[in-house]
C-alpha positions in Angstrom: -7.5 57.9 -92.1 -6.8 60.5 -89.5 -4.3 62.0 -88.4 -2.9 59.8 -85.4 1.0 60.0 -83.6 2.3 56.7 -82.7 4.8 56.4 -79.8 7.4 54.1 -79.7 9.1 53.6 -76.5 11.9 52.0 -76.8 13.8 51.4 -73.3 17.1 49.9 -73.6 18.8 47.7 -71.3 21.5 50.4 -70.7 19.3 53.0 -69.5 17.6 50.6 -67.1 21.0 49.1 -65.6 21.9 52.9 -64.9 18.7 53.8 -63.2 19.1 50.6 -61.0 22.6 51.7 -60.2 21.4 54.7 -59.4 19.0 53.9 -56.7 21.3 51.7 -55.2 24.2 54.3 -54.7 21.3 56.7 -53.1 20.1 53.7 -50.8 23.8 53.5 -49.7 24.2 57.4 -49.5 21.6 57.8 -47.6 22.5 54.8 -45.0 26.1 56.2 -44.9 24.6 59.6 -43.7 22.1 58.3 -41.7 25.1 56.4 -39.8 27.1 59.3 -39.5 24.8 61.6 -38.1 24.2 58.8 -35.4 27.5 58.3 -34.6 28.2 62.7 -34.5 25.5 62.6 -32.3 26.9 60.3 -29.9 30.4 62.2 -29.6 29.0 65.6 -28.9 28.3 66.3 -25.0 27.9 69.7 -23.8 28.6 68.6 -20.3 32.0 69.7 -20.7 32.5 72.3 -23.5 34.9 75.1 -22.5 33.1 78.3 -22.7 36.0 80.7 -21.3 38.2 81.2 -18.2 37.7 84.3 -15.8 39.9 87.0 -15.5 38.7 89.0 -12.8 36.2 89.2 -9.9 34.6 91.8 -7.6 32.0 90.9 -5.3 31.4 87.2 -4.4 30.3 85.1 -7.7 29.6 81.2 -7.6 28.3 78.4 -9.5 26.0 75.5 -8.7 29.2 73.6 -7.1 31.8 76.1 -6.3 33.1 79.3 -5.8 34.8 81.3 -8.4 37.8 83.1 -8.8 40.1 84.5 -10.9 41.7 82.1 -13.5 38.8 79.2 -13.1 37.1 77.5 -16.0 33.7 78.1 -17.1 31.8 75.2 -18.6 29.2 75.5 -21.3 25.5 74.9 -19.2 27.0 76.5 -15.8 24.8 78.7 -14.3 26.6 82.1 -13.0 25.2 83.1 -9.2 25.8 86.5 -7.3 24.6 87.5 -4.1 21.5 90.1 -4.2 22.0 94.0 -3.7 25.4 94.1 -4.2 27.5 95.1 -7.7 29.1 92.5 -9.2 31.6 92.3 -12.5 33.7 89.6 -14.1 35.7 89.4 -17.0 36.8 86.0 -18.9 
């Protein structure tokens, strides 16, 4: 007779409980995240984020809506204008 290696595989009820359970905590993991990263996304707007508040001005510097000056806010997406052929600084 030859030489031949017989497998038994023997799967007990235990083992397969604990894999179900396992999937099912992942499942419901993964759903939790998947929530949370929706609902983070929603909160965060960059319309208003605080980038820094100027301290000085020389020359004539404005943004899209206004005119700046010394002790104004500077939102996060504001674009920074000053006139041509002149020098300009600020500080925030």
């Amino acid at each position: 007779m030859p030489n031949m290696v017989i497998k038994s595989f023997n799967v007990r009820k235990i083992d397969i409980y604990f894999l179900f359970m396992r999937k099912i905590i992942s499942i419901i993991a993964g759903i939790f995240l998947v929530f949370n990263i929706a609902h983070a996304e929603e909160k965060l707007s960059i319309e208003k984020q605080l980038v820094g508040i100027v301290g000085a001005i020389s020359g004539t510097v404005k943004t899209e809506t206004r005119e700046l000056k010394a002790g104004d806010k500077i939102y996060l997406n504001e674009t920074i204008y000053a006139a041509e052929g002149r020098e300009h600084k600020y500080y925030f």
